[in-house]
C-alpha positions, 0 to 999 in steps of 0.5 A, spaced: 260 778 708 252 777 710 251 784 713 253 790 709 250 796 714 250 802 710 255 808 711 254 815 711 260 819 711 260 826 712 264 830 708 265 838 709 267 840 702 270 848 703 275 850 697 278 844 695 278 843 688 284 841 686 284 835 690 277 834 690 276 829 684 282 824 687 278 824 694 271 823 690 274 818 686 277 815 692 270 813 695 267 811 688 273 805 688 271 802 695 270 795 695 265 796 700 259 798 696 253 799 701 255 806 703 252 814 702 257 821 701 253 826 704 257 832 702 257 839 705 259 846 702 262 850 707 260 856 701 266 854 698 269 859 691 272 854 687 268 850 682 267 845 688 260 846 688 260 843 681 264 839 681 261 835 687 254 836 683 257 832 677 259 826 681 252 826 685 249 826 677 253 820 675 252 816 682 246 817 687 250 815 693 254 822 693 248 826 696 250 834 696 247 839 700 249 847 702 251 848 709 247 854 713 252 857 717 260 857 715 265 853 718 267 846 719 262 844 726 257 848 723 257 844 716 258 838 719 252 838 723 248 839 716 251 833 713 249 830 720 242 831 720 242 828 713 245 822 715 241 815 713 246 810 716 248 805 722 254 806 721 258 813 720 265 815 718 268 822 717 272 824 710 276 830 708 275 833 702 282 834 700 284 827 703 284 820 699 281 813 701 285 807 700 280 802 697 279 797 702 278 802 707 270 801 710 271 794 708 276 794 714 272 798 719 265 794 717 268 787 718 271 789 724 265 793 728 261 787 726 266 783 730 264 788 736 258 791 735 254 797 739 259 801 744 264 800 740 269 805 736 272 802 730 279 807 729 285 805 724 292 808 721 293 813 717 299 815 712 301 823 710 302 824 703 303 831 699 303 833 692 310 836 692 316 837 696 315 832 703 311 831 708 314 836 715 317 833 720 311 833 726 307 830 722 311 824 721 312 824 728 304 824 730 303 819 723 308 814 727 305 816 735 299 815 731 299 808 728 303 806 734 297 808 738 292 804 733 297 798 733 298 797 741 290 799 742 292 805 747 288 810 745 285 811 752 293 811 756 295 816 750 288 821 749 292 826 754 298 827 750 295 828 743 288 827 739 288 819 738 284 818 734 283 823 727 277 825 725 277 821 718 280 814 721 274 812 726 267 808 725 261 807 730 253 805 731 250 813 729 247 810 736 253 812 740 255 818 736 248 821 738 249 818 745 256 823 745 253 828 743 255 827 735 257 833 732 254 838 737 259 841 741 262 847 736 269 845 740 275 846 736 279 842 734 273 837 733 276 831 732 279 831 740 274 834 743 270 827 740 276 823 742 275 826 749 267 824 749 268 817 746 273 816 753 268 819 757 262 814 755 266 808 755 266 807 748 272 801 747 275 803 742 279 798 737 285 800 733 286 796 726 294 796 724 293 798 718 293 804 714 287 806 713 286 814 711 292 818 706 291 824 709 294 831 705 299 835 708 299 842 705 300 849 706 293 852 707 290 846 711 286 849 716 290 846 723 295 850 719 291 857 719 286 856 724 287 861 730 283 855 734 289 851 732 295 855 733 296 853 740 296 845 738 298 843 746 290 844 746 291 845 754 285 848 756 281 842 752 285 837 756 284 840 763 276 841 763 276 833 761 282 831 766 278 835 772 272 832 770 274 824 768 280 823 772 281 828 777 281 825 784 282 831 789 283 827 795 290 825 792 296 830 791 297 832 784 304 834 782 305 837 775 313 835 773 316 839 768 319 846 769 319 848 762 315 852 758 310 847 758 310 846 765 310 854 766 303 854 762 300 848 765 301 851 772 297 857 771 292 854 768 292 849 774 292 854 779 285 857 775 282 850 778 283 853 784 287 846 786 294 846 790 300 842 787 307 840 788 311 842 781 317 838 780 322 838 775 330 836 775 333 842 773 338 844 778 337 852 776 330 852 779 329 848 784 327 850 791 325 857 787 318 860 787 314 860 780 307 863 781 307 862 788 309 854 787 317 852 789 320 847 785 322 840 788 326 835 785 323 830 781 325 824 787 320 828 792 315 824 788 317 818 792 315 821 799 309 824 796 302 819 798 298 816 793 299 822 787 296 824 781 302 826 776 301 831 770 308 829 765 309 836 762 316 835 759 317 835 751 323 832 751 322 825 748 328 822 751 326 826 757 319 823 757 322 816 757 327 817 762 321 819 766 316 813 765 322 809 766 322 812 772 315 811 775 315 804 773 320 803 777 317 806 784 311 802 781 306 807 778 302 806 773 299 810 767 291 813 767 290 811 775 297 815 777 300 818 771 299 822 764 303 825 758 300 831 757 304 833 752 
């Protein structure tokens, strides 16, 4: 490689000893070597700070420093202001790097440049029992979406890109706001930002990120991410990015997903048809809306259609049928979950 851009890489450090080395160690193995480890503590009780301290003693590229206010956005913001680096990626301080990892993510955004941003796949892994069931599935969803390139198709049913799989210039993360906003989760609400400047993002099919799975993870006990269908999140950049109010909107699904999504819609002050197949409801009125069969769908003019079933056979059935009355998804329809 004839350039070599330095990294900076962001890592939040809060109560993660035990895991600490083997992430350290991680980033010490890189093949990549043009890199810098700004790591935060997020007033950790362990010996986190020590041990952060001793590996900062045996190589200046780890750079510690104390976050000023506690929580993840907070602490990051420090690491941020810190940064040296054109490049910028994020690690969890509990997770593992591959050794190849920025080797790959800097050979590939050399390929493209400014304006875009670099993402990968990741792999789950836990020190005892096996990984839950949901986090394979979003693990396979996820390392499909780095395969196909589809983070933009996809960014309404789940966070695209995780917050330890991407790389871009710190010119774009300026231009999107970097760590600014304290918005929970992060990484979506990044995700979103990215889309929303235009940001081409590039999926790598390749594992890139061995990201831990435990009982005390903060997705796991964080009141912010209790409700991980992140709705609310979704609507405010639906409204703004892709809301055509000139076209009917139809919310298809009846279910409790459904029934949550329409309340927050009516919220928006936005009529809508709400279609679903479920013979118990239709022609029923819910908050005020009645239900349609989903085959109205056709005699409606120019929709924007809102997929809200959970059911995954029920959402390829469904996408198999939009594709046959020639809709086609982000100009006429979306996942949301």
């Amino acid at each position: 490689m004839t350039q070599k851009p330095l990294v900076s890489i962001i890592m939040a450090v809060k109560d993660t000893a035990p895991y600490l080395r083997a992430c350290l160690n991680s980033v010490l193995a890189q093949t990549y070597d043009n890199w810098e480890l700004i790591a935060v503590n997020d007033h950790s009780e362990d010996e986190s700070p020590e041990i952060l301290k001793d590996y900062a003693a045996k190589d200046p590229r780890i750079r510690v420093f104390n976050s000023d206010r506690p929580r993840l956005i907070p602490t990051l913001q420090t690491g941020y202001r810190e940064a040296k680096g054109s490049l910028i990626n994020r690690m969890d301080s509990d997770d593992k790097m591959p050794d190849y990892k920025l080797q790959v993510l800097v050979e590939e955004w050399l390929k493209h440049g400014k304006g875009s941003v670099i993402a990968g796949g990741t792999k789950h892994f836990v020190d005892e029992g096996s990984v839950g069931e949901g986090f394979i599935k979003y693990e396979n969803w996820l390392n499909e979406v780095a395969r196909t390139g589809n983070h933009y198709q996809e960014i309404y049913r789940e966070c695209v890109i995780p917050s330890h799989c991407w790389l871009l210039h710190k010119e774009d993360l300026d231009a999107v706001g970097a760590f600014d906003p304290v918005v929970y989760p992060e990484d979506y609400d990044l995700c979103f930002r990215f889309y929303k400047a235009g940001l081409n993002v590039v999926g790598i099919d390749r594992t890139l990120h061995y990201w831990r799975d435990r009982s005390n993870r903060i997705s796991r006990t964080w009141e912010e991410y209790e409700d991980n269908r992140y709705f609310d999140l979704k609507l405010r950049f639906f409204y703004e990015l892709d809301r055509d109010r000139s076209r009917p909107l139809v919310l298809w699904g009846a279910g409790k997903n459904g029934k949550d999504m329409a309340k927050l819609l009516q919220a928006y002050d936005d009529d809508f048809h709400w279609v679903c197949d479920n013979r118990r409801k239709i022609g029923k009125d819910i908050y005020g809306v009645r239900l349609e069969h989903y085959k109205e769908v056709m005699s409606i003019e120019d929709p924007q259609i809102m997929i809200v079933v959970a059911s995954p056979e029920g959402k390829k059935e469904i996408e198999h049928k939009l594709i046959s009355w020639h809709k086609k998804p982000v100009s006429d329809y979306w996942f949301f979950t």
